[in-house]
VEXFIDO-349544 format. One record per residue (C-alpha): residue in one letter; x, y, z. Coordinates in steps of 0.001 Angstrom, whole numbers, plus 500000, padded with zeros to 6 digits. Last residue first. Example, Ala and Ser with C-alpha at 12.3 -4.5 7.8 and 13.67 -1.06 7.14 Angstrom:
2
 banu     px     py     pz
    S 513670 498940 507140
    A 512300 495500 507800
# end
This chain:
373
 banu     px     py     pz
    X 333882 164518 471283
    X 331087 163827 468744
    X 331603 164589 465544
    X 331560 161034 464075
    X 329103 159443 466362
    X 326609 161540 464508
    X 324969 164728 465465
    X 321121 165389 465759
    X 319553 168660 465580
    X 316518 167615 462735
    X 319428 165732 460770
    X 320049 168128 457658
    X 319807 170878 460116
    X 322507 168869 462607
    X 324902 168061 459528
    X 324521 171358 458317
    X 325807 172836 461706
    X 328444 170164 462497
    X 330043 171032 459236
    X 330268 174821 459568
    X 331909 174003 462776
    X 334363 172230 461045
    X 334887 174847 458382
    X 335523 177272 460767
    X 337887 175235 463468
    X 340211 174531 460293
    X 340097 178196 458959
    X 341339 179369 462180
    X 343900 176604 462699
    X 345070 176864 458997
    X 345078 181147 459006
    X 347308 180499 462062
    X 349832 177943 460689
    X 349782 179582 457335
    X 350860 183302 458816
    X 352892 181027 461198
    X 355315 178878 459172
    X 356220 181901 456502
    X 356697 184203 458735
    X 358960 181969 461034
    X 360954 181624 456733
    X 361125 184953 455977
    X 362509 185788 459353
    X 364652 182771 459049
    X 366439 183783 455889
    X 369240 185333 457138
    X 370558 182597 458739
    X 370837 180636 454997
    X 372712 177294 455995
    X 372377 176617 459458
    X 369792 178598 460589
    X 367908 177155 458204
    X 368516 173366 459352
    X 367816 174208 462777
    X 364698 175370 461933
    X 363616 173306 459944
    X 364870 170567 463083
    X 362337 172718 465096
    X 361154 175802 466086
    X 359300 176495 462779
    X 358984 172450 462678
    X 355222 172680 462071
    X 352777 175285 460832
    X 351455 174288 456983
    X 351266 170942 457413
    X 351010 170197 461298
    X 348282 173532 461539
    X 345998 171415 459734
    X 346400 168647 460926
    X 346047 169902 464818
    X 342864 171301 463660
    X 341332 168604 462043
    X 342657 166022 465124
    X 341313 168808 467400
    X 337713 168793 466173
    X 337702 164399 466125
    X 338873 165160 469881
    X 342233 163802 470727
    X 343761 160806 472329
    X 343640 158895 469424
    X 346247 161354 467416
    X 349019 161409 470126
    X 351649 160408 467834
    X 350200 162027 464832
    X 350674 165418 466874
    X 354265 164626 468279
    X 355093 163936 465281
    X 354376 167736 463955
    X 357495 168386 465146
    X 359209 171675 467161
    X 356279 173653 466985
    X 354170 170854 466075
    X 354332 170142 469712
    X 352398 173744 470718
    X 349920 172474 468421
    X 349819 169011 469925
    X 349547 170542 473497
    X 346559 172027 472178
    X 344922 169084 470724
    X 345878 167160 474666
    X 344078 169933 476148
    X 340727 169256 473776
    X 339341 171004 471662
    X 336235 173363 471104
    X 337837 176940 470132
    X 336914 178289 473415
    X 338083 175606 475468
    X 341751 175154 473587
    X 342088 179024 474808
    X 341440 177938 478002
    X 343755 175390 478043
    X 346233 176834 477090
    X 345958 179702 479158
    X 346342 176867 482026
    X 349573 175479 480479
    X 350843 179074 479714
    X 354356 178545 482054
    X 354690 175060 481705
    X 354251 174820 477754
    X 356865 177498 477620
    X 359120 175872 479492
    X 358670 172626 477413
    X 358671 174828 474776
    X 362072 176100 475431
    X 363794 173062 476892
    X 363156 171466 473322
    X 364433 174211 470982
    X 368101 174142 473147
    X 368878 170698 471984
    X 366698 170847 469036
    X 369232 173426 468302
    X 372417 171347 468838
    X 370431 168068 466914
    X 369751 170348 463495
    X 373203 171743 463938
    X 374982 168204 464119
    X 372729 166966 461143
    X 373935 170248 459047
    X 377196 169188 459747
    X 377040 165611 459198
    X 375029 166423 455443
    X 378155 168220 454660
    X 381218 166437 455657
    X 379952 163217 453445
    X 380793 165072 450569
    X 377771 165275 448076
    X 377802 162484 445538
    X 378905 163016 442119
    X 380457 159886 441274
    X 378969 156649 441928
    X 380723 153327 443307
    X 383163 155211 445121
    X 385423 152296 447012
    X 387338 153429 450463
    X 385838 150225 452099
    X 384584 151636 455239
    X 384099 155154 454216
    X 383150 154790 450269
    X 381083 151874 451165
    X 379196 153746 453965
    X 378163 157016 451541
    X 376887 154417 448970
    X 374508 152649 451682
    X 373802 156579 453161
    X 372616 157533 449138
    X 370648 154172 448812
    X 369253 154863 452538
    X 368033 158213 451477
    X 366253 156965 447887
    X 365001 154298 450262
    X 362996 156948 452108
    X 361910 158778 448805
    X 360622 155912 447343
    X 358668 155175 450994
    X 357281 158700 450401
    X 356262 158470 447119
    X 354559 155119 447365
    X 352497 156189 450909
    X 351764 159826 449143
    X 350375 157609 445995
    X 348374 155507 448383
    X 346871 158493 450565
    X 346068 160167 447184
    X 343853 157050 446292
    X 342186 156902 448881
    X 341032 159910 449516
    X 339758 160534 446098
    X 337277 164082 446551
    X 338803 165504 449385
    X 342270 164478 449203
    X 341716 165151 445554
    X 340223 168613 445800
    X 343451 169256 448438
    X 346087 167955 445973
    X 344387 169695 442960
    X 344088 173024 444583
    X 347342 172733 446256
    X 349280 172226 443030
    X 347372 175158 441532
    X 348507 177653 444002
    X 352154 176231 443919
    X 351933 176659 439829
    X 350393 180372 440306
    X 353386 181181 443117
    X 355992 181667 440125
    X 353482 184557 438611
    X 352953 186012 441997
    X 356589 186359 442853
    X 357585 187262 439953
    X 354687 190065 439762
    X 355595 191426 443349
    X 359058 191973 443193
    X 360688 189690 446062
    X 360896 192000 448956
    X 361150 189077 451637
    X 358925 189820 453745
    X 356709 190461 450989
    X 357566 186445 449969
    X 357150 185155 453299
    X 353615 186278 452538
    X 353274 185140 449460
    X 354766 181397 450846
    X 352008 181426 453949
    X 349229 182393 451717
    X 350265 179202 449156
    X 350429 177355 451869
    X 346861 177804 453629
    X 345127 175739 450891
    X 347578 172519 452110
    X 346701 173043 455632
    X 342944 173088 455346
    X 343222 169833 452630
    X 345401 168042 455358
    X 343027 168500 457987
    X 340255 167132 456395
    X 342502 164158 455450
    X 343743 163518 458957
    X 340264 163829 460079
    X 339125 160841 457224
    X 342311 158840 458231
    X 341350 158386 462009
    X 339113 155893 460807
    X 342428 153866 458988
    X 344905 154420 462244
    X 347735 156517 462090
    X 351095 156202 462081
    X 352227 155186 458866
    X 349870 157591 457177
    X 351633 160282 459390
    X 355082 159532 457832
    X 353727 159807 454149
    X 351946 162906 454512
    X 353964 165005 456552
    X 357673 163575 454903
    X 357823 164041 451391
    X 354241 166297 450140
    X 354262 167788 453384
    X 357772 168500 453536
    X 357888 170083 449891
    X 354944 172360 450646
    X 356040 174360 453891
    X 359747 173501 454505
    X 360507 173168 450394
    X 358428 176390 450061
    X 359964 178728 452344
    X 363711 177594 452396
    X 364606 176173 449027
    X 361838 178319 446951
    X 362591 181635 448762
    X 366488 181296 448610
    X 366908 180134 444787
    X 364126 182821 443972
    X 366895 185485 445514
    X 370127 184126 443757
    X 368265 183720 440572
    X 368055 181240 438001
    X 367347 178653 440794
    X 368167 175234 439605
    X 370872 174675 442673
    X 369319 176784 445097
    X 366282 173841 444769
    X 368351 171116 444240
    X 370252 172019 447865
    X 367245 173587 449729
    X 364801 169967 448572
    X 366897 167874 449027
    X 365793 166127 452282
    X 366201 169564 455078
    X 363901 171894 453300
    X 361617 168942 452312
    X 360923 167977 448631
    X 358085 167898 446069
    X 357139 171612 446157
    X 361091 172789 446531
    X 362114 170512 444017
    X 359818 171763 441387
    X 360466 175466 442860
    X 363409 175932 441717
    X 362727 176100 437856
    X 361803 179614 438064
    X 359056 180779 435772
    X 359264 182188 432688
    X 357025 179758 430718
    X 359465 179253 428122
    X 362366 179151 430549
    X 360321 176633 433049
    X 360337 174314 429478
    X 364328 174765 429656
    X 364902 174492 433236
    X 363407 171067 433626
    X 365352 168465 431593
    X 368477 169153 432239
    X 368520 170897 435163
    X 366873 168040 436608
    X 369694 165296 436213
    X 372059 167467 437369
    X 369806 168681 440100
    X 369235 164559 440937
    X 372503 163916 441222
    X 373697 167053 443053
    X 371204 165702 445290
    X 372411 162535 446186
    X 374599 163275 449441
    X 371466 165244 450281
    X 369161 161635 450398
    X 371463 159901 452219
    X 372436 162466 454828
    X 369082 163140 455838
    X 366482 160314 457266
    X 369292 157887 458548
    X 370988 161054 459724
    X 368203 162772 461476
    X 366993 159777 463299
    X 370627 159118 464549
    X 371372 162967 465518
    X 367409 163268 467639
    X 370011 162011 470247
    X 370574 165896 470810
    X 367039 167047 471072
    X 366226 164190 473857
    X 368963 165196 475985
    X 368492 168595 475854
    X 364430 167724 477073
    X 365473 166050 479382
    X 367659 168223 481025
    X 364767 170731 481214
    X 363293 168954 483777
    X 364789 171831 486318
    X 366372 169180 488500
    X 367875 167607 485656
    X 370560 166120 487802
    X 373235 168566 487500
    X 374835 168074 483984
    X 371342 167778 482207
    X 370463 171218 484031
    X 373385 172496 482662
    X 372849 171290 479005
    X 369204 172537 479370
    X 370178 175692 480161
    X 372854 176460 477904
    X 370678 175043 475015
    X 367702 177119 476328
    X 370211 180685 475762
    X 370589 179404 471972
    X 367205 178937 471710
    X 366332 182800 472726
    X 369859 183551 470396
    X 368419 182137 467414
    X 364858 183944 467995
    X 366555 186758 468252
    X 368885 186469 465471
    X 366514 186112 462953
    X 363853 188514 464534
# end
């Protein structure tokens, strides 16, 4: 599958380079074009914040691993839950790791499922969206946050990590999700601040480490030792933006192909055509789904959510990034992305419905303004 799916990109980036050369009569130029200047987003976001993690895994290795020890569990996955595959959270994670094999799961499957929704889902969307669209983002949230855990066991299998250490080191990530999702639910408000803090801390965290990076090119002056080389966080920038390149031109194809299935399928499960173009979109980057947020029914904004935490970036810069450093992990890790993404959209379009239906008994048959749409 690793290599398949690779290649199948791979093959797109060809594609859309050649229709890019020739006019983009294919309107798959485009899309190559627009994957490969994702390189200055990626950077400002990225190379910062990994040329300070072997700062911050020093720093954790000290005072982490030996309570984990006690408890024997692994210390990776502290990063991993807080952190994003691609922000810190692979490097600090492999880093801690006691084990070659728990190093891999928690840096690749957890950082890219719970890590980037805890640094860059949450935060980014906040910023995007509008304050009543914040109760459907929250809903959705709490869906996609309870499908992790399923998503991470069953990357896990795939993986052939021994079934009671993987269990036991999942009960923290289990627990973390319970507590994040009954306060979403429960204190909306208040989580939605502390994700706003943490992820704007984690932002300027990335443009401290990029600031330090600069001075040491331009002037030739290390301020702080222990930084990352600069060589590394370019490369795996310049592989994110090469397979965006080809990732791109593939569902943009794809999207063209099964646009009308799409739509049907978006019919039965009672949202809109613009909801299921945001699914297919989180495929690459749940972005596009907070981007297009108002134009989508208050059922597809849940859904959509949902699937953007657990789901998103499996073709995408996560992607990219994976492929990159641990190849053979990316069967684990597409696992991973859609048993959660699936069981999020399904459970999602449940619970919703489920919550039209008691609102309409409690309300003789009538429905709000809210669930309307």
């Amino acid at each position: 599958m690793d290599k398949f799916v690779l290649y199948l990109i791979g093959s797109f980036f060809v594609i859309g380079a050649i229709d890019y050369i020739t006019g983009n009569h294919l309107k798959l130029g485009g899309k190559f074009e627009e994957g490969i200047k994702t390189m200055g987003a990626l950077g400002l976001g990225m190379i910062g914040i990994l040329s300070l993690a072997p700062i911050f895994t020093n720093f954790l290795s000290a005072e982490i691993i030996p309570i984990f020890r006690v408890f024997h569990l692994d210390p990776s996955i502290v990063p991993a839950a807080l952190l994003a595959v691609d922000m810190g959270g692979y490097q600090m994670a492999n880093e801690l790791a006691l084990t070659e094999e728990m190093g891999a799961f928690s840096g690749i499957i957890i950082a890219s499922t719970l890590g980037a929704t805890i640094s860059f889902s949450i935060p980014v969307a906040l910023g995007m969206l509008s304050k009543e669209d914040e109760k459907y983002f929250s809903k959705g949230v709490l869906v996609g946050i309870i499908s992790i855990p399923i998503g991470c066991l069953a990357a896990g299998l795939w993986q052939k990590i021994n079934i009671n250490i993987l269990v036991w080191n999942l009960v923290p990530i289990f627990v973390f999700a319970i507590i994040l999702g009954a306060g979403l639910l429960k204190a909306p408000h208040v989580f939605i601040k502390v994700f706003n803090v943490f992820g704007k801390l984690i932002m300027s965290l990335s443009t401290v480490g990029l600031l330090l990076q600069g001075i040491d090119v331009i002037f030739g002056e290390r301020i702080v030792s222990g930084l990352a080389p600069l060589s590394e966080s370019t490369v795996v920038v310049a592989k994110i933006a090469f397979v965006l390149g080809g990732a791109y031109p593939m569902l943009a194809f794809i999207n063209r192909i099964f646009k009308n299935s799409f739509k049907e399928i978006g019919e039965k499960f009672g949202i809109n055509s613009v909801s299921v173009a945001g699914i297919l979109g989180s495929l690459a980057s749940n972005l596009l789904v907070f981007g297009t947020f108002k134009e989508m029914n208050p059922k597809g904004k849940v859904v959509c959510t949902a699937f953007g935490v657990s789901g998103a970036f499996v073709f995408g810069g996560q992607f990219g990034f994976v492929s990159g450093v641990a190849p053979e992990m990316l069967g684990a890790f597409i696992i991973s992305k859609l048993t959660a993404g699936i069981i999020s959209i399904l459970l999602a379009a449940w619970l919703y419905d489920r919550e039209i239906k008691e609102f309409s008994l409690k309300e003789n048959g009538g429905i709000s303004n809210e669930y309307q749409g």
